[in-house]
C-alpha positions, 0 to 999 in steps of 0.5 A: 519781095521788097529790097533790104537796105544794108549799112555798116557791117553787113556791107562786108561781103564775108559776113553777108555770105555767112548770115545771109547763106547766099553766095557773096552775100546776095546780089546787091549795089550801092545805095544810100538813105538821105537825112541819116548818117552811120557812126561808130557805138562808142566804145563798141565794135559796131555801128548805129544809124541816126537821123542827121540832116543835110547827111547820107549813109552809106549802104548796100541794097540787097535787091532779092533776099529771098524768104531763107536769106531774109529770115536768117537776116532776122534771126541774126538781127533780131537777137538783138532786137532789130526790127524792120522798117520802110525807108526810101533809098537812092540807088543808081536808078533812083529812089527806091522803097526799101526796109532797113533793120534798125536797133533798139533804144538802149542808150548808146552814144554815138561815135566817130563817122563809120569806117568800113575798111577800118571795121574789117581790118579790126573785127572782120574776121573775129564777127564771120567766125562769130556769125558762123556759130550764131547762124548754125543754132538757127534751128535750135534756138529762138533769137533771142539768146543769141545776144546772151550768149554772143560774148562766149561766141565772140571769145570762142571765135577769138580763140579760133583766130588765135590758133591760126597762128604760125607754131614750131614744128621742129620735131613734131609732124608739120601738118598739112590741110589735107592731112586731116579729112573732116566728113561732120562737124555738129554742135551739142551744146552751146552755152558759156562753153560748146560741144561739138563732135566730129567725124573724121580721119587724119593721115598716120605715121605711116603715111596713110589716112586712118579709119574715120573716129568719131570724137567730141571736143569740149570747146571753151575760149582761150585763156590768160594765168597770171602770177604777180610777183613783187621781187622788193617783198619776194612775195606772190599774189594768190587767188582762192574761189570754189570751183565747178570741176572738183565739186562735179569729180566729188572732191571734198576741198572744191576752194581752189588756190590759183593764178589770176586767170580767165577767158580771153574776150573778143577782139583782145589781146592775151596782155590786155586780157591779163591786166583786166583780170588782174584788175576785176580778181584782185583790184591790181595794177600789173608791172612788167608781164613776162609770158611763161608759156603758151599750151593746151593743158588737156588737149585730149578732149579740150580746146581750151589753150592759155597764155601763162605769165608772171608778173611784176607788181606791188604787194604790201599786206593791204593788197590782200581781200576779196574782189570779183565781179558781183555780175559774175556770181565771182567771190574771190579771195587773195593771199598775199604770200612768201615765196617759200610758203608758195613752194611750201604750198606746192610741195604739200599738194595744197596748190593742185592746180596745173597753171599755178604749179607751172608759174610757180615753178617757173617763178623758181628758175626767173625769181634771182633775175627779177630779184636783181633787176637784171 
């Protein structure tokens, strides 16, 4: 079989492993292809190749790939229109003919050099927890969606990266990994959010390991709730848009007043998450961001974990509008509200929405501090 020739992130043994499912991602040396250089996509998390005399990329050879490890490298690549053509590379022994996954024409600027370590500091892990979830459809679904449903991937994995953070266990139970025993793990359902169901057995109180449970989870990304408060007016921003969940459970009110919110993207982080939301929802520049709390509002059956803030911000009349993204299908109407009509609000039952509710309450106990500038 002929050799395939490797160069930016897929010279990072991890994700080799994963995409190829060969042990440390193949048996594989050095090599390098004369004329071509590997940069950054600027503005991207990846790299390109391009013809650059007098130039060499960097790479890796994969000697014997394999027919299983070359087809889930073409499903891999070929979500995003790669495609497989002969170069001649030099190895340690010489030239050597090989063939190489190159991208599509779509416009992309050429950055800075590639840095590989760089790379792997900052996406290494994000990109193997993604590539885990791309490779596990291979068998049910063509390469072809992997690109339209690589960024809800990417959150997802992202989320997974978010929890491996260290957590308070003062009263509650310090888990253990042996605690829990997982026999299967499989997925149902992979769109914007996942299925996935479970079988396992977890350690009980008593010290033993209970009866194997089945159980489904409703996976989705993390997520950022933001209340912008101008503590000058003594005023909040609120959003309203028509939401899925009440029209499915048949509620007769199915437009939702609530918090700037949404999905935590790939490689960001929840404050960078905040001010772009702030942005796309309501066209606003945020102050000072003050985190309320971090929770799972449903953790029964749900993955989903936010970051809740209030805000500092400026909020004359004009602030108020309709906003969001047209390539989202978002239609996003803000009020520009008192304090005292939020709590009126609340109180009445017209904001029933659990993060607006917690950062209202919130906003009740912090608002003398934001009010004095203390």
């Amino acid at each position: 079989m002929t050799p395939i020739f490797l160069y930016g992130s897929l010279c990072h043994a991890p994700l080799r492993e994963v995409v190829t499912g060969a042990p440390g991602g193949g048996e594989v040396r050095p090599a390098r292809l004369m004329g071509h250089a590997v940069v950054w996509a600027e503005g991207e998390s990846f790299p390109m190749i391009l013809e650059r005399a007098g130039a060499e990329a960097l790479g890796v050879l994969l000697a014997n790939p394999g027919e299983q490890a070359l087809a889930r490298l073409d499903y891999y690549e070929g979500g995003f229109g790669y495609r497989l053509v002969p170069v001649e590379v030099i190895a340690e022994e010489g030239p050597v003919r090989a063939r190489m996954y190159v991208p599509p024409e779509v416009g992309l600027t050429p950055g800075a050099p590639w840095d590989l370590a760089e790379w792997a500091e900052r996406w290494g892990p994000l990109s193997c927890l993604t590539a885990e979830e791309v490779m596990a459809d291979m068998d049910q679904r063509p390469p072809a969606e992997v690109a339209r449903r690589f960024g809800p991937m990417r959150a997802r994995a992202q989320a997974r990266l978010n929890a491996r953070k260290a957590a308070p266990t003062t009263l509650r139970r310090r888990a253990r990994p042996e605690d829990v025993h997982l026999r299967r793990r499989s997925l149902a359902y992979s769109q914007f959010f996942s299925v996935e169901e479970y079988d396992f057995s977890h350690r009980k109180f008593s010290g033993e390991h209970g009866p194997e449970l089945n159980r489904t989870a409703f996976i989705s990304a993390d997520a950022v709730t933001v209340l912008p408060y101008d503590p000058i007016r003594d005023r909040v921003l609120l959003i309203e848009q028509f939401r899925a969940g009440p029209f499915a459970r048949g509620d007769a009110q199915p437009w939702m007043l609530e918090a700037i919110a949404g999905r935590i993207d790939g490689g960001e982080t929840p404050e960078e998450s905040a001010r772009r939301e702030a942005q796309e929802e309501a066209g606003l520049e945020l102050g000072q961001l003050h985190l309320v709390a971090q929770y799972y509002p449903t953790p029964g059956a749900k993955s989903e974990f936010l970051y809740g803030y209030i805000a500092t911000a400026d909020l004359p009349d004009e602030v108020a509008g309709i906003a969001g993204l047209e390539g989202e299908g978002e239609d996003i109407r803000s009020h520009v509200i008192s304090f005292d009509r939020a709590m009126a609000l609340l109180d009445s039952g017209e904001i029933n929405v659990g993060p607006l509710i917690l950062l209202v309450l919130h906003l009740s106990r912090l608002r003398e501090t934001l009010r004095s500038g203390s």
